[in-house]
Phi, psi and omega in degrees: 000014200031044193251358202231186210235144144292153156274014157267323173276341147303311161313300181345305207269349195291315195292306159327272213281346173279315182278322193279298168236204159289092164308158162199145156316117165346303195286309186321296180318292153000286177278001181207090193268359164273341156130315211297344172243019158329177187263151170310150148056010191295138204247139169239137164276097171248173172184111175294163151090350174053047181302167177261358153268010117013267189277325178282328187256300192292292209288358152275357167288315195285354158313275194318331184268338203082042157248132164290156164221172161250126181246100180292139170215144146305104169268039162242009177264339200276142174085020183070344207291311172235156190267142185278143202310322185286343181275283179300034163246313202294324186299282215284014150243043162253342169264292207260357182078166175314339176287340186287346186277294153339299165322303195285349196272319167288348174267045193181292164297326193115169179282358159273351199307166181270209202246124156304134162257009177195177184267266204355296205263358167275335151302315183276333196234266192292339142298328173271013177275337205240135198296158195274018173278314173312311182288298176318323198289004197254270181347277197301296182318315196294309178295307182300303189294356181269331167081029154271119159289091204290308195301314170265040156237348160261341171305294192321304185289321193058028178271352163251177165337085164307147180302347159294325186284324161302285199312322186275343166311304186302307179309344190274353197114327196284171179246152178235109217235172189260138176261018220053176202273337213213354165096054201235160169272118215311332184271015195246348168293090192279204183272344184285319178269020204276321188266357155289264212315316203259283197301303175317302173295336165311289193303323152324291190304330188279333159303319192272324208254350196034037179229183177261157165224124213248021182203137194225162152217160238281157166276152167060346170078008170294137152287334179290341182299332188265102206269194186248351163265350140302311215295297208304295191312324189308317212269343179251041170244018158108358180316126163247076155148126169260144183265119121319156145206093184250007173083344191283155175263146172298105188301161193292288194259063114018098189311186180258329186256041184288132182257331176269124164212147203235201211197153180249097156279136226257099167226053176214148252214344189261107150009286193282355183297302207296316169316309153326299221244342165281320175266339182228317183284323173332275188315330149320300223288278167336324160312306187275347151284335195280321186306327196265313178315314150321315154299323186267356171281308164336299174325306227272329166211087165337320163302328211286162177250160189291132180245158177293125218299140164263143175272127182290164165234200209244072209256117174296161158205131164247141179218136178225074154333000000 
């Protein structure tokens, strides 16, 4: 999925990023969300999704550098017992192929459903479409037409987090922060299903890490993911800062009560590579946002004048998966 890091290329960037900016802390962010007495050039560490290289690989580079990082997790994957919707699609279609992934999608929609033509589009397309009632009921189709015993193929990969393994992050210094209970897209979400995901998953976590947890990030890093009724739960369930991860850069004057920020993901190890995409494509990436925006209020009004681009600075968020 290009969603994840070597632990060699992990150092790299750690290394990279240790020499180049200010590592800081979550609370550091916290206390000052406007920027202005952050450290120069200061970097937040993050990392989704609550893998068991977690704890074997990143949080001891990050011990070794002096980096805080933040580790969003999924509590219904911690202890191994089932497998995450991105795992068990990606096995089954590197073992048995796309068709079987189709089979579980007409056993879950009906037989007009349309045909996926790639692993790409059961993310882009057919998961953020279909309701978390649809999606268990896709998930259960999928282990039967595949003939996966799901519970003994994550006892076997052992690829998340155990509840021990969150406590000693936390216990370690690090923060722990909520991912939802289930890894799911944020627009697939009704209001009903808002205190399973949001609220549950809080509560687990804050049970385990014995700290409060004061930060969530988006599951896939869509802004269409942060509907305005996730958004409206985060904040009056105490969240204070949502993650994004659209690649874009963090405007320079940042209201004090801004709650959205978004990360740059990170999987490559070459200096001019991490430069290039921390320093110049963020910022491209912003440019073209703030140019469409503009653009489509121009459509929208005719009267309105053009206002001046603002300039960013370099308040970082990196997420390395």
């Amino acid at each position: 999925m290009g969603v994840s890091i070597t632990p060699a290329a992990l150092e790299a960037a750690l290394r990279f990023l240790t020499r180049y900016y200010n590592p800081v802390r979550l609370q550091d962010v916290l206390d000052d969300p406007d920027g202005k007495r952050l450290p120069a050039r200061a970097v937040l560490v993050t990392f989704d999704d609550g893998y068991a290289s977690d704890l074997r690989f990143a949080a001891p580079l990050c011990r070794r550098f002096g980096v805080p990082a933040v580790f969003f997790i999924n509590g219904a994957y911690l202890d191994n017992h089932r497998l995450a919707p991105d795992n068990l699609i990606c096995y089954a279609y590197n073992v048995l192929g796309l068709e079987v992934i189709n089979s579980a999608v007409r056993a879950t929609k009906g037989s007009g459903a349309p045909e996926l033509q790639s692993l790409a589009e059961v993310f882009s397309l057919f998961f953020p479409a279909i309701s978390l009632v649809e999606r268990e009921s896709f998930l259960r189709a999928l282990t039967d037409v595949a003939g996966i015993d799901q519970s003994r193929l994550a006892a076997e990969a052992g690829l998340y987090l155990s509840r021990r393994d969150v406590r000693d992050l936390a216990a370690s210094g690090f923060e722990i922060g909520n991912h939802t209970y289930s890894h799911v897209h944020g627009r697939s979400l009704s209001a009903r299903d808002l205190a399973g995901e949001i609220d549950k998953n809080n509560i687990e976590l804050e049970q385990i890490s014995a700290a409060p947890v004061r930060s969530f990030s988006v599951p896939y890093g869509s802004s269409r993911d942060l509907t305005e009724s996730l958004f409206n739960h985060l904040k009056e369930s105490g969240h204070k800062v949502i993650f994004l991860s659209e690649s874009a850069a963090n405007p320079d004057a940042r209201p004090a009560d801004a709650t959205s920020v978004d990360r740059i993901s990170i999987q490559t190890s070459e200096e001019d590579e991490l430069f290039f995409e921390i320093e110049v494509m963020a910022r491209l990436r912003t440019m073209r946002n703030r140019f469409g925006k503009i653009r489509s209020a121009w459509r929208g009004n005719p009267g309105l004048t053009d206002d001046t681009v603002p300039s960013y600075k370099s308040a970082k968020g990196v997420n390395c998966q």
